[in-house]
Each structure stands twice: as C-alpha cells, then as structure tokens.
N, C-alpha and C positions, 0 to 999 in steps of 0.2 A: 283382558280389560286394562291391566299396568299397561301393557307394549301401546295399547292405543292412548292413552293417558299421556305417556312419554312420547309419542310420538305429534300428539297435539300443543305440549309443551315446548317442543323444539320448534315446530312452525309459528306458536308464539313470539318465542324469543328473536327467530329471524326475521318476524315480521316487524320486531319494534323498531329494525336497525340500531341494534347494536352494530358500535363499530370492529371491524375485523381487524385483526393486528395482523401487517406481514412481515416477517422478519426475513432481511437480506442481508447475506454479510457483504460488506463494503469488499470492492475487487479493484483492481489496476486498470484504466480503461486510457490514459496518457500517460506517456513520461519523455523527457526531453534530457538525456536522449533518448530514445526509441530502442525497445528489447532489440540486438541484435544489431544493433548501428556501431558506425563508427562517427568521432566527431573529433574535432579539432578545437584544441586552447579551451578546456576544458574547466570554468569555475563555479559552476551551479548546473545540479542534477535536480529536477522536478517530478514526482508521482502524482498522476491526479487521480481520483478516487471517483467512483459510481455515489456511493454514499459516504454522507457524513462519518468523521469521523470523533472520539471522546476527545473533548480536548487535553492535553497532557499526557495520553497513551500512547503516543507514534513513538518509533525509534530506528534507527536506523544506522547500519553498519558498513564502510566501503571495505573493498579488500581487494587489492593489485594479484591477481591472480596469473601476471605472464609480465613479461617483461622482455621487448624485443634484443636479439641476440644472445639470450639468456634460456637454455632450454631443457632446466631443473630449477627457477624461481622458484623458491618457496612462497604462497603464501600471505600478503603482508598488509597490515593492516591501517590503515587511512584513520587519524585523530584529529586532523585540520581542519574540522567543520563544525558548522551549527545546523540548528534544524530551526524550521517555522512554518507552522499550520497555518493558514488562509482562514479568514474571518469566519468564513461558510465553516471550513473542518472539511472542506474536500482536494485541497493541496497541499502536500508535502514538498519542502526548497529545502534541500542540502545544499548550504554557501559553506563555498572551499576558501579557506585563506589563501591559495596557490592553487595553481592551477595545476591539474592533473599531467604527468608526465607520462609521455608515449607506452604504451600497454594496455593489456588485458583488464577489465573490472569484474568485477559483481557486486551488487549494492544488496545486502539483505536488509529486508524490513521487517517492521510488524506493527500490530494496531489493534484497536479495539474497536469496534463500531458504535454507535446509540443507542441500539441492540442489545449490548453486553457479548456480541459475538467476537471473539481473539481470531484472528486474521492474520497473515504471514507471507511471503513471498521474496522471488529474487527478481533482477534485474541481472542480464549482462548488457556491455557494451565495448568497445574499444575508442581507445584517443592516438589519433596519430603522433 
C-alpha cells in the first residue's frame, strides 16, 4: 500500500508541472582563433561559450609554448592582456597590448557556470 501511495504521489507532483532543472556545464563551442589554426598579427583571442557564464569567474592564461627556430623553448608565459565577459556571460576577449609574436600558444582557461559547475579547458593555436 506505501509503494502505491508513493507512487501516486510522484504522478502528482509531475502532474503540477513543477519545473525541472537542467544543469549544463558551459563548453567551448567558438574561438577566434580556432583550436588548431594558425593566424597572423595576432591581438585578441575570443572563447564563446554554449552557456552563460558567472560573472567575475572566467580567467585565463596564455603560454608561448614553441618558438620558431628554437627547439627546446621552455615554456613562457604571456601577462600583456585583459579579459572581458559579453553582457550575455557567453564570451570571453583576451585583448593583448601587443600582438602575439610568431610561435606555438595555448590559452588555458576556466570558469564557472550559473550552475555552480567549475569548468576548464585548453585552446592551441599558432601565429605566424
């Protein structure tokens, strides 16, 4: 008699429409440049995002990872920049004071979604 009891309560409850929550963490779905590209004169790197993101949680790190002609580069990490969210919370703009000099990147990020989900990921690219 419980299992039927609980079981007539739950067709209740879905019948009131309550709303269902779905929780997505935010992912990488654009970036300018593009995983895997190359680009030239290089002063702002873009993430766009699926979902919104918290405002004040993004951050993000560049790092010169090669360096033509150079083939034991350590390493080296990029401070020349700002960051700025899009009104929405679905784009991240890294603006370089200078523009990116010929070599290897990778841009690590991370972020927090609306959610409360913590989120992470890389970007490479090359600049000629």
């Amino acid at each position: 008699m419980k299992i039927r009891s609980a079981s007539l309560a739950l067709v209740m409850l879905l019948a009131t429409g309550l709303p269902m929550v779905a929780k997505a963490q935010p992912s990488v779905i654009a970036s300018t440049p593009a995983a895997g590209s190359s680009a030239k004169r290089l002063s702002q790197i873009t993430l766009g995002f699926d979902a919104p993101l918290s405002p004040g949680t993004a951050g993000a790190e560049i790092v010169m990872t090669g360096m033509p002609g150079m083939t034991d580069h350590p390493p080296m990490v990029i401070k020349a920049f700002t960051t700025q969210m899009s009104a929405d919370g679905k784009m991240l703009t890294l603006a370089l004071r200078k523009a990116l000099p010929a070599g290897s990147y990778t841009v690590k990020w991370s972020a927090t979604g609306v959610d409360k989900s913590r989120v992470a990921g890389t970007l490479d690219f090359a600049v000629e």
